[in-house]
C-alpha positions as CSV (number, residue, x, y, z in Angstrom):
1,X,-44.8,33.3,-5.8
2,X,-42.0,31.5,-4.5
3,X,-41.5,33.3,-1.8
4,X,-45.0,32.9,-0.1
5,X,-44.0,31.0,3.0
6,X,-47.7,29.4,3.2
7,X,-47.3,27.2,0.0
8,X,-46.4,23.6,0.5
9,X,-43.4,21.6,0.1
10,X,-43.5,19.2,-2.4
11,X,-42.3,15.2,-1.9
12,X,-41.8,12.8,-4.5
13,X,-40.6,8.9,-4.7
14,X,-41.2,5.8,-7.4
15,X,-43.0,4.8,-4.6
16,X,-43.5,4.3,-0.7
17,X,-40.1,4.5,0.4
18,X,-39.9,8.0,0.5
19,X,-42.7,7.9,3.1
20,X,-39.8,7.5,5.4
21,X,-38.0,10.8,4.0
22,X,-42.0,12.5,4.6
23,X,-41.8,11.1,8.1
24,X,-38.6,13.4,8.9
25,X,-39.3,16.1,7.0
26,X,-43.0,16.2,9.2
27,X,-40.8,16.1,12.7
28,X,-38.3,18.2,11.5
29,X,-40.9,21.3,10.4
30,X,-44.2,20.2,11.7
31,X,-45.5,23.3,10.9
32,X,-45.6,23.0,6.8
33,X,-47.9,21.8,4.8
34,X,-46.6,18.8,3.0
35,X,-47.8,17.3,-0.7
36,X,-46.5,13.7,-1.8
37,X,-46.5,12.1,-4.8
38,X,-45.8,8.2,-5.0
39,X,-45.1,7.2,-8.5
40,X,-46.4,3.9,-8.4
41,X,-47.8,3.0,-11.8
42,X,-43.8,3.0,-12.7
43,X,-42.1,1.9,-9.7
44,X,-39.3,0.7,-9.7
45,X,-37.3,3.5,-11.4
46,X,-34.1,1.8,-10.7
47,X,-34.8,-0.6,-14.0
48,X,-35.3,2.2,-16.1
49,X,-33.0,3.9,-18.6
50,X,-31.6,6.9,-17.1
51,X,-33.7,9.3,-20.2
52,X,-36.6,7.6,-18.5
53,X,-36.1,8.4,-15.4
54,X,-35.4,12.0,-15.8
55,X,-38.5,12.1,-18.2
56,X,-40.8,10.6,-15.3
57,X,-39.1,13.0,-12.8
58,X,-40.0,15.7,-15.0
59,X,-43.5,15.1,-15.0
60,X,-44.0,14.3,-11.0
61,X,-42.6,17.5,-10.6
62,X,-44.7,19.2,-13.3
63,X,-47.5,17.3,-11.4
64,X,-46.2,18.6,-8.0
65,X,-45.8,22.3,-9.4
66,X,-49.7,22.6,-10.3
67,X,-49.9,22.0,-6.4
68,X,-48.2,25.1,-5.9
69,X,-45.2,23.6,-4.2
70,X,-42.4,26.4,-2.4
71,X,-40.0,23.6,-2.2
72,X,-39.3,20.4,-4.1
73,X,-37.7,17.3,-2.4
74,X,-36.8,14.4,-4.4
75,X,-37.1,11.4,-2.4
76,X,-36.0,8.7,-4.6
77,X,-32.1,7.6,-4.6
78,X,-32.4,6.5,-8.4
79,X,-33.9,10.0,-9.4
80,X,-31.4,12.1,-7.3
81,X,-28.9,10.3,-8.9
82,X,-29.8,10.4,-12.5
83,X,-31.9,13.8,-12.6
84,X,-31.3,16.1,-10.0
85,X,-29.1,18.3,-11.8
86,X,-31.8,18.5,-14.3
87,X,-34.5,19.1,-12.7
88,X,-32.6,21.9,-10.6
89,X,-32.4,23.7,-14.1
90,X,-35.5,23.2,-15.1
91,X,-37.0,23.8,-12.2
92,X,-35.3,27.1,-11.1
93,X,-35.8,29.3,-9.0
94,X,-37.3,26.7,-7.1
95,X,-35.8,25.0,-4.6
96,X,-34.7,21.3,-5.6
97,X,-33.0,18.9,-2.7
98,X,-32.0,15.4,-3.6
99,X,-31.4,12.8,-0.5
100,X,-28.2,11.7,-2.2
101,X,-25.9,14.8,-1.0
102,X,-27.7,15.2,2.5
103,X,-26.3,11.6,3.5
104,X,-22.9,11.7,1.8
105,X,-22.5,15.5,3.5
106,X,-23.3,14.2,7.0
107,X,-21.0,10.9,6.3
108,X,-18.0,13.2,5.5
109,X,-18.5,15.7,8.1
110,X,-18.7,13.2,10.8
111,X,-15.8,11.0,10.2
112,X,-13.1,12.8,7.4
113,X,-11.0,10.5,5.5
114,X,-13.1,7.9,6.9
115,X,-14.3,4.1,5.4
116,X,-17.9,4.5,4.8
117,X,-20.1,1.9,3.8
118,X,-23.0,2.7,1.9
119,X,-26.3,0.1,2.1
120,X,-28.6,0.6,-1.3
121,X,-30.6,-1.2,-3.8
122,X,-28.6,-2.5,-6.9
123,X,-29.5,0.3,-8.9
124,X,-28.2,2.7,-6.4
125,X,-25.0,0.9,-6.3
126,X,-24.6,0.5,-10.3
127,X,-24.8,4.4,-10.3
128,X,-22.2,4.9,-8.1
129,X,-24.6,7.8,-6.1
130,X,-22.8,8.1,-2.9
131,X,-19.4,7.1,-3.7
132,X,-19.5,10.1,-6.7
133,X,-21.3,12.2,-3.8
134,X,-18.3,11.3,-1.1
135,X,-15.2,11.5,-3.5
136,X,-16.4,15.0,-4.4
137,X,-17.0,16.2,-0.5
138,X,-13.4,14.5,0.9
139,X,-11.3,12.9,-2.0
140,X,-9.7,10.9,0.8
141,X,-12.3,8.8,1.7
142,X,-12.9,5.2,1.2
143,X,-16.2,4.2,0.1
144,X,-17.8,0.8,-0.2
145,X,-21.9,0.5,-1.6
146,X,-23.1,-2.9,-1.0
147,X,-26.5,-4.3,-2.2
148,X,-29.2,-5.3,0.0
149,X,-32.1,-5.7,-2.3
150,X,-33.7,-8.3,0.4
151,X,-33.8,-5.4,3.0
152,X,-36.5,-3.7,0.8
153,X,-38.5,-7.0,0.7
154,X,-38.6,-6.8,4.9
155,X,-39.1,-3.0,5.2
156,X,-42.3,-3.8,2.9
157,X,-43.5,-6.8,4.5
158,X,-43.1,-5.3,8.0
159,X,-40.4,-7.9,8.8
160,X,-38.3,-5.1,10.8
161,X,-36.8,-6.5,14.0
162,X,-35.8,-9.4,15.5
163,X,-34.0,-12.7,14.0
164,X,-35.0,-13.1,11.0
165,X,-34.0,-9.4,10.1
166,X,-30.6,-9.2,12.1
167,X,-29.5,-12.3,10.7
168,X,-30.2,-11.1,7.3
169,X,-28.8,-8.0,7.8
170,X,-25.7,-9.8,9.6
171,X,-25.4,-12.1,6.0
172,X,-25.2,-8.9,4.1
173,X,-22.4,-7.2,6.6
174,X,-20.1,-10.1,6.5
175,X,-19.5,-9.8,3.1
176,X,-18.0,-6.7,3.6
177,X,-14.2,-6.8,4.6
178,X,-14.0,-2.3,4.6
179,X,-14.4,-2.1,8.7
180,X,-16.5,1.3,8.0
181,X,-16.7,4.2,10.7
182,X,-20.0,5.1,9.4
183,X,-22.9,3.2,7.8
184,X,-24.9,5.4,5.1
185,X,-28.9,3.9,5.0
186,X,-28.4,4.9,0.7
187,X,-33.0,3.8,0.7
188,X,-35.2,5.0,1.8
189,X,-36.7,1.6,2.7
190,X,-33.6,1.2,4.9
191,X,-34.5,3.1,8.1
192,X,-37.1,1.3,9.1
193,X,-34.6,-1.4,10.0
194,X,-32.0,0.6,11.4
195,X,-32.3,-1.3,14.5
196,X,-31.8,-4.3,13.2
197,X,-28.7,-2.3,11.5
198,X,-27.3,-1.0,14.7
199,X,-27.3,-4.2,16.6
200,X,-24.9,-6.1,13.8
201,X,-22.7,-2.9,13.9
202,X,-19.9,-2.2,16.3
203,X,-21.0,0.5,18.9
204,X,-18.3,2.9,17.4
205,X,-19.8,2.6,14.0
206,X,-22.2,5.7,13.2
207,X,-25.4,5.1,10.9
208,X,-26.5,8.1,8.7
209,X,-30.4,8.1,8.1
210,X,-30.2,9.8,4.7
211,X,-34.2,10.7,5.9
212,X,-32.6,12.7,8.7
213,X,-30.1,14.3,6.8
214,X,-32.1,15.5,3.9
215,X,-34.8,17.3,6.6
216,X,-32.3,19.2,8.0
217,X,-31.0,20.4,4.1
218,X,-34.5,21.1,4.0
219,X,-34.9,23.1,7.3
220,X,-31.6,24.7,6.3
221,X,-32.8,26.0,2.8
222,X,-36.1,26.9,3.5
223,X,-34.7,29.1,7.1
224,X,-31.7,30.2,4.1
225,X,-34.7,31.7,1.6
226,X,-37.4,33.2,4.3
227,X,-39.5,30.3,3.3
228,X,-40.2,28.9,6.8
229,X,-43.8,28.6,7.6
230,X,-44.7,29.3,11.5
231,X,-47.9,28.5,13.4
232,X,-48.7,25.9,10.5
233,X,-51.1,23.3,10.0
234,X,-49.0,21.1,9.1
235,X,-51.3,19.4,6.6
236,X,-50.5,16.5,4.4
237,X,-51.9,15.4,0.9
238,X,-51.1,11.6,-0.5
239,X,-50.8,11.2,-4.7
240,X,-50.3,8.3,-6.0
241,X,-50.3,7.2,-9.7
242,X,-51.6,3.5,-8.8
243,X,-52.4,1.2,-6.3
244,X,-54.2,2.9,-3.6
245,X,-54.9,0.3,-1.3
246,X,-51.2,-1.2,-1.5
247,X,-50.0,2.6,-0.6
248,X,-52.1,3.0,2.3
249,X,-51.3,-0.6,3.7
250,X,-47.4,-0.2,2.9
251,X,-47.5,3.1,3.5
252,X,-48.3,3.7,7.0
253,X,-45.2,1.5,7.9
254,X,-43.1,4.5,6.3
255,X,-44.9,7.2,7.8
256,X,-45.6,5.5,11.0
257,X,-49.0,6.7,10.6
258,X,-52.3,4.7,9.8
259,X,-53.5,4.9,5.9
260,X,-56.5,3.5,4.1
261,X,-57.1,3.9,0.9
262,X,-59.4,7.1,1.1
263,X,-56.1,9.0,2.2
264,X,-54.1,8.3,-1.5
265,X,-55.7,10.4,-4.0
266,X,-54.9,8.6,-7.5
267,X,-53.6,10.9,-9.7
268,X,-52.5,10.7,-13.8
269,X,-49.1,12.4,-14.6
């Protein structure tokens, strides 16, 4: 039943990234038990037609539901975008949270009518995600997306900190004329370099973690719908559709936890 507070939440992503999304969602409400599905056999879904990517969404949830999952996070910026809205229909009465809406609702709520620039991959910015997802919450705002596919390649590679990332992240900023008040992180690869972020930003200049954002619509929904799970094991399950040992050594960047390959359970959806 939905409304059995002991059931897990469920997490899914094309891949690692939304390990990062996991990693809040496990500080936030350490107390739940967690079940994540990395999609890797298809990854990226950013290159997909959009009827693919709500068909592959589809099925990681489907995959997710036989887990018994209270609460169903989508952790992927190309799926929130594309199939969200479908998967809430489908999916009802269960619970469906995208991290698209989270950042764009903490954006608007801390600076109204404000410039916000919003750091993606290409495929979040040729969707538009975040600037549909702003306009609708304050129609006054300005909104800028601006690729940074070569921030993905660091967050992967460990390349976090340092020179090499600031001054890559610095090549990326100074292409952009807007002069935001806030910075959105619109990957979830992205807040693994937000230090690197912060230290090419002005100090007046907020950076929403869209990780951060989308625990606390979590926290929020589940404390909304009696679904909060207290004195928890906070247990976590690892699916993945390929690639165990790349998860695991990728992986643990994201969740800031150590992985091998015994920890991903490979799963066909």
């Amino acid at each position: 039943m939905i409304d059995d507070p002991s059931r897990p939440i469920g997490v899914f992503d094309s891949g690692v990234g939304g390990l990062t999304v996991l990693k809040a969602l496990r500080t936030r409400l350490p107390d739940e038990d967690f079940v994540y599905l990395g999609d890797t056999a298809r990854l990226p879904y950013g290159t997909k037609s959009p009827a693919s990517v709500v068909r592959y969404a589809e099925q990681a949830t489907r995959r997710l539901l036989a887990e018994d999952v209270k609460l169903l996070v989508v952790a992927c910026n190309t799926a929130s975008a594309v199939a969200l809205e479908a998967l809430s229909r489908a999916m009802a009465p269960l619970p469906v949270v995208g991290v698209v809406e989270p950042g764009a609702l903490a954006a608007t709520s801390a600076r109204p009518e404000g410039s916000h620039l919003v750091l993606a991959t290409e495929a979040t910015v040729r969707l538009g995600a975040y600037r549909k997802a702003i306009a609708a919450l304050d129609p006054a705002a300005r909104v800028r997306e601006l690729a940074c596919e070569l921030l993905v390649a660091l967050a992967e590679e460990g390349w976090t900190g340092g020179e090499i990332a600031e001054s890559i992240v610095r090549r990326y900023l100074d292409t952009d004329a807007s002069h935001p008040d806030s910075v959105i992180l619109g990957c979830t690869h992205f807040p693994l370099l937000v230090d690197a972020i912060r230290a090419c930003l002005d100090p007046g200049v907020s950076v929403v973690d869209s990780a951060v954002t989308t625990a606390k619509v979590v926290a929020d929904t589940l404390d909304r719908q009696n679904l909060c799970r207290d004195n928890g094991t906070g247990q976590l399950r690892l699916l993945a559709t390929d690639g165990a040992k790349r998860f695991a050594r990728v992986g643990g960047r994201f969740l800031g936890a150590a992985l091998t390959a015994a920890d991903v359970e490979l799963v066909d959806i």
